[in-house]
Z-matrix of the N, CA and C atoms (Angstrom, degrees):
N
C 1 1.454
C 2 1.524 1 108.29
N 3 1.442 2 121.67 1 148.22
C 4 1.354 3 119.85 2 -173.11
C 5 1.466 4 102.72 3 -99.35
N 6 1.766 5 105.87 4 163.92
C 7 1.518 6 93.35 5 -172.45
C 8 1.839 7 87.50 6 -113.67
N 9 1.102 8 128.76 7 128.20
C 10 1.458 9 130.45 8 179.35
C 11 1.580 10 110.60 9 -62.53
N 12 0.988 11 140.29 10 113.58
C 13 1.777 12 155.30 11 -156.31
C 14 1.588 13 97.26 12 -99.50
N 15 0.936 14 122.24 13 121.52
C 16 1.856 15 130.51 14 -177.48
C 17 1.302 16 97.60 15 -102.13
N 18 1.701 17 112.34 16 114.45
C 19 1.666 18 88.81 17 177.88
C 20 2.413 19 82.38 18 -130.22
N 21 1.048 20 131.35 19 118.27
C 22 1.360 21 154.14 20 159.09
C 23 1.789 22 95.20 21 77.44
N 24 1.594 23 96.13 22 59.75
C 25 1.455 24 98.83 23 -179.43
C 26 1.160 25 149.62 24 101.17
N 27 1.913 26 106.83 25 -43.99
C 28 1.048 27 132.51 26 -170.04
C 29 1.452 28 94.78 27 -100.25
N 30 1.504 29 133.02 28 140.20
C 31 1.777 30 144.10 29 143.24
C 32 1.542 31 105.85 30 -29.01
N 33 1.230 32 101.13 31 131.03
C 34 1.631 33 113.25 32 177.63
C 35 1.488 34 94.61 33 -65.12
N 36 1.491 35 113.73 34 139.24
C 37 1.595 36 133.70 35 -165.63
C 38 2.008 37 108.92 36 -61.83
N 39 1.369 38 91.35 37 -56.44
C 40 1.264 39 108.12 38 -176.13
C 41 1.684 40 105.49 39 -84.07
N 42 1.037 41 134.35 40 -12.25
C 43 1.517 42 124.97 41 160.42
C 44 1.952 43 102.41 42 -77.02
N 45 1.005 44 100.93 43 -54.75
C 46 1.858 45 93.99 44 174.07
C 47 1.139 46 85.25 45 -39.50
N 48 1.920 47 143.19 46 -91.44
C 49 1.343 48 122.32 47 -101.60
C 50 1.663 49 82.44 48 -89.62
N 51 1.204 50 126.89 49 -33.59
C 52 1.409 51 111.14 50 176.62
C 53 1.670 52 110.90 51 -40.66
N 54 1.420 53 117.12 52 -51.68
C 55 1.535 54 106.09 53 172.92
C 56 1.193 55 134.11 54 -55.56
N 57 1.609 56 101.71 55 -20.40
C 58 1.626 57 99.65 56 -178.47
C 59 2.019 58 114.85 57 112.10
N 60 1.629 59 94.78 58 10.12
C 61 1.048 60 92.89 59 -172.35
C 62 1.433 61 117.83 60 -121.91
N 63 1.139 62 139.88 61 133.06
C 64 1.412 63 148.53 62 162.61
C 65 0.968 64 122.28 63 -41.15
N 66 1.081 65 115.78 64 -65.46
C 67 1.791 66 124.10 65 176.93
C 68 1.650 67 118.49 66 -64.07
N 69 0.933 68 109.55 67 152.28
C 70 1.605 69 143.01 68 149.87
C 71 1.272 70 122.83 69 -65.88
N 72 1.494 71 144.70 70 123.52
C 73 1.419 72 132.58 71 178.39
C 74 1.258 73 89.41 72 -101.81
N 75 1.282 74 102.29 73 154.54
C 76 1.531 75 111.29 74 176.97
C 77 1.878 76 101.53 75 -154.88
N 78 1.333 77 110.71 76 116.08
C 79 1.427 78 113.43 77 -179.70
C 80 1.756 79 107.31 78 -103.02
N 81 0.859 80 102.56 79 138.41
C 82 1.661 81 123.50 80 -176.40
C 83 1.471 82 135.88 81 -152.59
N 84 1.708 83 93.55 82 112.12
C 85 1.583 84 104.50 83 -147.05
C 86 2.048 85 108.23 84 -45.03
N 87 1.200 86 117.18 85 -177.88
C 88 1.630 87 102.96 86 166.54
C 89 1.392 88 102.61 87 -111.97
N 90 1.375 89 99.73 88 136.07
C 91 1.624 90 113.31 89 169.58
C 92 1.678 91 108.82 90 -128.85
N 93 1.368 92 124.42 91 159.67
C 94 1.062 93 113.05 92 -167.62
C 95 1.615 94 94.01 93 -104.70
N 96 1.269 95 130.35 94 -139.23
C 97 1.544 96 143.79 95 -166.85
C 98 1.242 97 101.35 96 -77.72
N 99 1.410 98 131.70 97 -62.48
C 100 1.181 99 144.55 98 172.05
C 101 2.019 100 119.17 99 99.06
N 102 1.658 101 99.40 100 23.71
C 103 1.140 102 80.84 101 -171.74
C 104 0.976 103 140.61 102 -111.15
N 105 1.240 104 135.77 103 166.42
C 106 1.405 105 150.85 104 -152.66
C 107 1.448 106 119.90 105 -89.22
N 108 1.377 107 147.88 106 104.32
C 109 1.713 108 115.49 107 167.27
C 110 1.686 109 103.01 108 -115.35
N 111 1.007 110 113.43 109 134.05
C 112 1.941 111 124.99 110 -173.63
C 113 1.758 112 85.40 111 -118.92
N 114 1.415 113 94.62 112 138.05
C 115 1.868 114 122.40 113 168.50
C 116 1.614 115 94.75 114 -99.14
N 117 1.788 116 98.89 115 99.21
C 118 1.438 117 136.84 116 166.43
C 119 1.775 118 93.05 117 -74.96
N 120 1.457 119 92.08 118 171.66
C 121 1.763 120 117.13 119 168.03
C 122 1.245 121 111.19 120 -76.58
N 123 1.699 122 118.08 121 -21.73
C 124 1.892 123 112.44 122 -168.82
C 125 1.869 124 88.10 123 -128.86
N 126 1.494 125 111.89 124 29.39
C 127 1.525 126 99.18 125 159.03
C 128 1.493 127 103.50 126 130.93
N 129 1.273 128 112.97 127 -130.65
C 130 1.748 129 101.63 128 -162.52
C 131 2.017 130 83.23 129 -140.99
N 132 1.601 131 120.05 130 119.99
C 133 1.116 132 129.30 131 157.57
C 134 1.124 133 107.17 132 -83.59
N 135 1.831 134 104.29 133 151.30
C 136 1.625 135 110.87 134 -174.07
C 137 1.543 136 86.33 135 -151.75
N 138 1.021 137 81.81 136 127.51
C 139 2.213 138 110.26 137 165.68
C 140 1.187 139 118.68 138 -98.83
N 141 1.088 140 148.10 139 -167.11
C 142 1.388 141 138.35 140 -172.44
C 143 2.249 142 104.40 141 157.61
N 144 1.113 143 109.53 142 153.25
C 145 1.955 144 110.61 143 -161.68
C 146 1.747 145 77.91 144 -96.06
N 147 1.345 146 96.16 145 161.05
C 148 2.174 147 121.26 146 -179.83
C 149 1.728 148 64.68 147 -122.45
N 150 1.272 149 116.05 148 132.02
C 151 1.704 150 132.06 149 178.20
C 152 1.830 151 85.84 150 -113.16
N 153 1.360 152 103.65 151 159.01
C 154 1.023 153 131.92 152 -143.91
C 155 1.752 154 98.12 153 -95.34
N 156 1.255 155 111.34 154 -7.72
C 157 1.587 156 104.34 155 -176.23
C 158 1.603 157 88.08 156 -113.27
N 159 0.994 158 151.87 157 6.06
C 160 1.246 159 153.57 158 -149.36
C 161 1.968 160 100.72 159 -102.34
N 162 0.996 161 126.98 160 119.29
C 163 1.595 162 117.16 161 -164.34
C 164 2.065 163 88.91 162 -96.75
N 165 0.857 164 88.33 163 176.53
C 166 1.822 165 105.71 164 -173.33
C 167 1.495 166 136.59 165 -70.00
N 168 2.019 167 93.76 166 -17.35
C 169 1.328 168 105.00 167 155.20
C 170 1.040 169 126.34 168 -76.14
N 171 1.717 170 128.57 169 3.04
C 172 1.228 171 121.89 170 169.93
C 173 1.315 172 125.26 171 -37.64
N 174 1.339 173 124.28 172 171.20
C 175 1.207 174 140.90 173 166.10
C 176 1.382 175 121.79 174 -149.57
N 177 1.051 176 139.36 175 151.69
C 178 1.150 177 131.69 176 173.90
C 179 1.900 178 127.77 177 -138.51
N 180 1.576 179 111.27 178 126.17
C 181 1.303 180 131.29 179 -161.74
C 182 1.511 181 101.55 180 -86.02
N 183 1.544 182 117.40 181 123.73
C 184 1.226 183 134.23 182 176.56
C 185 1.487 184 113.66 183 -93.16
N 186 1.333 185 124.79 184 127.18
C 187 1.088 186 118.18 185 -174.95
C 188 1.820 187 113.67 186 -134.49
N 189 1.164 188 104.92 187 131.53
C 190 2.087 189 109.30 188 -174.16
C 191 1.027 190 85.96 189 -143.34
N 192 1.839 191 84.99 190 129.84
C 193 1.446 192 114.37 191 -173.88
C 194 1.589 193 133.86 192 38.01
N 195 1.687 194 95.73 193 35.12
C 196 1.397 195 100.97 194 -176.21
C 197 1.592 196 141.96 195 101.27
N 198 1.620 197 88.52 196 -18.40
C 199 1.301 198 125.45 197 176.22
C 200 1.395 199 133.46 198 -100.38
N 201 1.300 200 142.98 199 92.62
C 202 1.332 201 152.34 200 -157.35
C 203 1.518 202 97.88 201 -58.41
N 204 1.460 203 121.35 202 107.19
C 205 1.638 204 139.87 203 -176.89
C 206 1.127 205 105.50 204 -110.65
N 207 1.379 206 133.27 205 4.20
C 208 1.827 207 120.07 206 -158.70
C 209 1.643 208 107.61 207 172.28
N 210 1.529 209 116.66 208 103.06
C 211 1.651 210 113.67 209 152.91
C 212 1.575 211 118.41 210 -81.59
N 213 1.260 212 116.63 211 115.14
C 214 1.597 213 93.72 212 179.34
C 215 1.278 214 91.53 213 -119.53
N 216 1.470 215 108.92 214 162.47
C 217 1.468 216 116.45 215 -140.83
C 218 2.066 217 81.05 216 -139.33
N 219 1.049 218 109.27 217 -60.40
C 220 1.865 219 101.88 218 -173.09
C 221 1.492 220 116.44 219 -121.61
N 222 1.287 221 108.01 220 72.25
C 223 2.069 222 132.58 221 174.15
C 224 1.455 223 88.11 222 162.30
N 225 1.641 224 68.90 223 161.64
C 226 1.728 225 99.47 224 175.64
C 227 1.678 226 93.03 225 -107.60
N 228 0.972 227 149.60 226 74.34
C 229 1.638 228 159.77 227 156.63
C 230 1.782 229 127.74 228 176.34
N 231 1.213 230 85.32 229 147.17
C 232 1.568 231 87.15 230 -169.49
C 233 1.451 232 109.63 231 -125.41
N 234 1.555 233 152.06 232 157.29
C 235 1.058 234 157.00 233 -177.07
C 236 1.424 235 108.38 234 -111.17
N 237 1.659 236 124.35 235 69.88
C 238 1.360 237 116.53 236 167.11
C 239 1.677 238 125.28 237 -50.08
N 240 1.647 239 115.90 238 96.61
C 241 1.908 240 90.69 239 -159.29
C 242 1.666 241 76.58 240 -90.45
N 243 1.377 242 162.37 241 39.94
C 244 0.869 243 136.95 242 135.68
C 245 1.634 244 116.18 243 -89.85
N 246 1.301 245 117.55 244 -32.82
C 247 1.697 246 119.51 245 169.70
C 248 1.411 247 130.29 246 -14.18
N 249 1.149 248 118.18 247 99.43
C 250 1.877 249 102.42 248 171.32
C 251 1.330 250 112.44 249 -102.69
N 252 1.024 251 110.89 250 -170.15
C 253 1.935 252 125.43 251 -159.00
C 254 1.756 253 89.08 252 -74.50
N 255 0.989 254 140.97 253 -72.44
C 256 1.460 255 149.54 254 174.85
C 257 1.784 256 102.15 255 -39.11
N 258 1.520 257 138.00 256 -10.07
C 259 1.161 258 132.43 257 162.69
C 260 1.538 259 123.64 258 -44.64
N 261 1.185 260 142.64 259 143.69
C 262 1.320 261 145.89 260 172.90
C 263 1.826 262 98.61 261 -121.55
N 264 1.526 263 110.71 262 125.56
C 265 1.022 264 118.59 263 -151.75
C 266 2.253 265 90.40 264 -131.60
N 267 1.502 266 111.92 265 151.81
C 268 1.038 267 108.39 266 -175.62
C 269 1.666 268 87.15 267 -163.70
N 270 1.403 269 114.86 268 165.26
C 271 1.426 270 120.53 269 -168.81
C 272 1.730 271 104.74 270 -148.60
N 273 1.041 272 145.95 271 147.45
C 274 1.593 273 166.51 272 -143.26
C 275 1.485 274 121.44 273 -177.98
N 276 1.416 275 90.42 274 109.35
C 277 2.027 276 94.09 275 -171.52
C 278 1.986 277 83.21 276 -77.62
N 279 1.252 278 108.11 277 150.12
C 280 1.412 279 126.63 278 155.05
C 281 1.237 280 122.02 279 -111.55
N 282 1.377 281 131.40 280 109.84
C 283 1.468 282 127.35 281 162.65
C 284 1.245 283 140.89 282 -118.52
N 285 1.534 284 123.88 283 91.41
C 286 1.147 285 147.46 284 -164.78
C 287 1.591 286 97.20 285 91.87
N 288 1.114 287 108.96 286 59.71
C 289 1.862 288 103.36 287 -178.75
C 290 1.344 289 123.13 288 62.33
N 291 1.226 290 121.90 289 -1.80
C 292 1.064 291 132.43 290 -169.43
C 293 1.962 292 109.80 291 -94.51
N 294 1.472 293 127.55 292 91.37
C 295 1.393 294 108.63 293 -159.81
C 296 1.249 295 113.55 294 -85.41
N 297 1.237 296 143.47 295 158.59
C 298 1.355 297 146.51 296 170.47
C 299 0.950 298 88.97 297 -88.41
N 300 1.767 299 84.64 298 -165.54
C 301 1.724 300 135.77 299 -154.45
C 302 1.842 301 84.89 300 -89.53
N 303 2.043 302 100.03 301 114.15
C 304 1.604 303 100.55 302 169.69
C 305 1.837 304 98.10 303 -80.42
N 306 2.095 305 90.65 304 159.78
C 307 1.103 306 102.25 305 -160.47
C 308 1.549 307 107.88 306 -80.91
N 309 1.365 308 140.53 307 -164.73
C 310 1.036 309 121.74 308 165.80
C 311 1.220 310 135.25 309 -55.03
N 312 1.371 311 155.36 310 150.34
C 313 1.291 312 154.38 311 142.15
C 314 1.590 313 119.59 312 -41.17
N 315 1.404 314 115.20 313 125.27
C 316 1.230 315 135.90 314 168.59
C 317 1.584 316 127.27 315 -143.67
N 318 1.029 317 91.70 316 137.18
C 319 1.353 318 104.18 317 167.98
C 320 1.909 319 125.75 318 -78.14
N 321 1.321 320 138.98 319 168.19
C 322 1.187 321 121.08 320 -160.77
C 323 1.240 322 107.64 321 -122.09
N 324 1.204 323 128.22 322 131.53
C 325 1.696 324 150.87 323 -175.43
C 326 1.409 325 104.85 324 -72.00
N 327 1.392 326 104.26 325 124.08
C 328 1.327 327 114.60 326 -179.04
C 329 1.236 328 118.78 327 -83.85
C-alpha cells in the first residue's frame, strides 16, 4: 500500500496515481472576502482578499449603500473619492457575469 507524501498541501502526484486517482487534494482553510474600507482625505479606500479558489477571470462588483459604484476587473481595491464615513460598503466576485454571494457590509474606519 502506498503512503500519500504531502509536500505544500497538495497529495504527492505519483502516490495519488499509484492509488488510482486523478485528482490532487487540496485543503483550504475558509476565509471570507476580508474587506477593509478606511476614510482617506480623497474619499473612502476599500481592499478586499482574491480567495484561493477564485480563477483570474474574476472580477469584482463594488457596492455603497446598496448600489453597484465600481466593476474592477485587475486589484483587489478600489478608491471611492465620493465615499464618506456614514457609507455602507459590500463587495461581489463576478464570474462570467455570474455574481456571487456579496461580502459583508461595513462601514469605513477613520
Amino acid at each position: 500500500m502506498a503512503a500519500l507524501g504531502l509536500t505544500g498541501g497538495a497529495v504527492n502526484v505519483a502516490a495519488a496515481e499509484e492509488l488510482g486517482s486523478n485528482e490532487l487534494l487540496r485543503r483550504m482553510e475558509y476565509l471570507d472576502r476580508g474587506l477593509v474600507a478606511v476614510k482617506v482625505g480623497s474619499g473612502v479606500y476599500l481592499s478586499w482578499r482574491f480567495l484561493g479558489d477564485e480563477s483570474e477571470a474574476t472580477t469584482f462588483r463594488v457596492y455603497r449603500d446598496d448600489i453597484a459604484v465600481a466593476d474592477v476587473a485587475d486589484s483587489t481595491n478600489y478608491s471611492d473619492t465620493v465615499g464618506t464615513p456614514t457609507s455602507s460598503y459590500s463587495v461581489a466576485a463576478v464570474v462570467d457575469g455570474v455574481e456571487g454571494e456579496r461580502s459583508a457590509e461595513l462601514t469605513p474606519r477613520s
